[in-house]
Structure formats: C-alpha cells, structure tokens
C-alpha positions as CSV (number, residue, x, y, z in Angstrom):
1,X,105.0,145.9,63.4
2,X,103.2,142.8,61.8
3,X,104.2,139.6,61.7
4,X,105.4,139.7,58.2
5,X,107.6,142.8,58.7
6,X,109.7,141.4,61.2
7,X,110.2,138.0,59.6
8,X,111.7,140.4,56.2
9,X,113.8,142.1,58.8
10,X,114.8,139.5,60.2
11,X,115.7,138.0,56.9
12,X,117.2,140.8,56.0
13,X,119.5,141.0,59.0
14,X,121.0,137.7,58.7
15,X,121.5,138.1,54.3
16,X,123.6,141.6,55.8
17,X,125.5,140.1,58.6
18,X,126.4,137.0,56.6
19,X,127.5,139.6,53.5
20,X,129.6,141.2,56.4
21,X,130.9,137.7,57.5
22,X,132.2,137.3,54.1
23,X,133.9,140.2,53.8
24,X,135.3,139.9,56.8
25,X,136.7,135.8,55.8
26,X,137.7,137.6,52.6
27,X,139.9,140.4,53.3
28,X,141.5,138.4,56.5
29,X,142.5,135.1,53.8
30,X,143.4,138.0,51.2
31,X,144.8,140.6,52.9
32,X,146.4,138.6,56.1
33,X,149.6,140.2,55.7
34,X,148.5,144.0,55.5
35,X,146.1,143.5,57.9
36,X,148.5,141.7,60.8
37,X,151.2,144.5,60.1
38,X,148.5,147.2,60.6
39,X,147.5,145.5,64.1
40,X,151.1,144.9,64.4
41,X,151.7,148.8,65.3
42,X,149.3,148.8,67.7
43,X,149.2,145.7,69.5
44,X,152.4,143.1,70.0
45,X,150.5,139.9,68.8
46,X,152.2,136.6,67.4
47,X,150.9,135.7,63.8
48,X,149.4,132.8,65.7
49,X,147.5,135.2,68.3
50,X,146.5,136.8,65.3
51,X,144.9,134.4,63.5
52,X,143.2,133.0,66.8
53,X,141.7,136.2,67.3
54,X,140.0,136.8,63.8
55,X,139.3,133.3,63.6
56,X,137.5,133.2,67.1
57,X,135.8,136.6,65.9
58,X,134.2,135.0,63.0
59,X,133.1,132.1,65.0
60,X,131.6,134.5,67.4
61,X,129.4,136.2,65.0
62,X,128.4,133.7,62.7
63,X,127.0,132.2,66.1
64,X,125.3,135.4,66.9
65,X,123.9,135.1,63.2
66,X,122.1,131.8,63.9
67,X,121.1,132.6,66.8
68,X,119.6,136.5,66.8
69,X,118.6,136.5,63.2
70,X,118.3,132.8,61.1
71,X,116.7,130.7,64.2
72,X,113.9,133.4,64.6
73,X,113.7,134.1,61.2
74,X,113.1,130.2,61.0
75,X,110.5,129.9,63.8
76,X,108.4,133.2,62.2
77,X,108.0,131.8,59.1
78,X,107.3,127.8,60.1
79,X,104.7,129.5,62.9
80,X,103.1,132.0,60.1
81,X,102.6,128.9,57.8
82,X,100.2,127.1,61.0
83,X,98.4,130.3,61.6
C-alpha cells in the first residue's frame, strides 16, 4: 500500500469514527430516557452510573480517534509534504 493510500484511509477512518461519535452524543442527549430504560432491564444502574458510563465511553473513543486515526493521519501528510 503506498503512502498516499493509507493517509486516505486513514482520513477516512477518523471522518467514520467521528460520524459514529456523533451519533452516539446524539441519540444518548436525545434519546436518554429510552435508552437508560432499555439498559435498565438488563443491568441495575443509577441514572448517574448511567450517564458516567456513556459519558466515559465517548471520552474513550474520541481518544482512540486522535490517537489511532487523526495523529497519524497528521504525521503522513506533514512527512509526505518534506519528501
């Protein structure tokens, strides 16, 4: 795979994942109250719990987004400017 093909994946990763992201941050502000009685008949969680939970989640993966898909996309494409 060249150089260029894995920086457009790469882009490409992160535009999906942070799509996901939104639709996660989306539905859980939206639909908070379907969603905690949902997870509410299978696990015994406080609203709090709850909301600590998706919150850390999001928090989580928006990490994982910088770091396995924007910082590397960043580096490729500074690095194939230079070569």
């Amino acid at each position: 795979m060249t150089l260029q093909g894995i920086r457009s994946a790469l882009g490409w990763c992160t535009l999906m994942n942070l799509c996901l992201l939104l639709v996660w941050f989306s539905a859980f502000t939206l639909a908070h109250g379907e969603m905690y009685s949902l997870h509410g008949r299978w696990f015994h969680l406080s609203v709090e719990t709850f909301d600590a939970i998706h919150y850390t989640g999001m928090a989580l993966f928006k990490i994982g987004i910088w770091l396995f898909n924007l910082t590397p996309w960043l580096v490729l494409h500074i690095a194939g400017r230079r070569v």
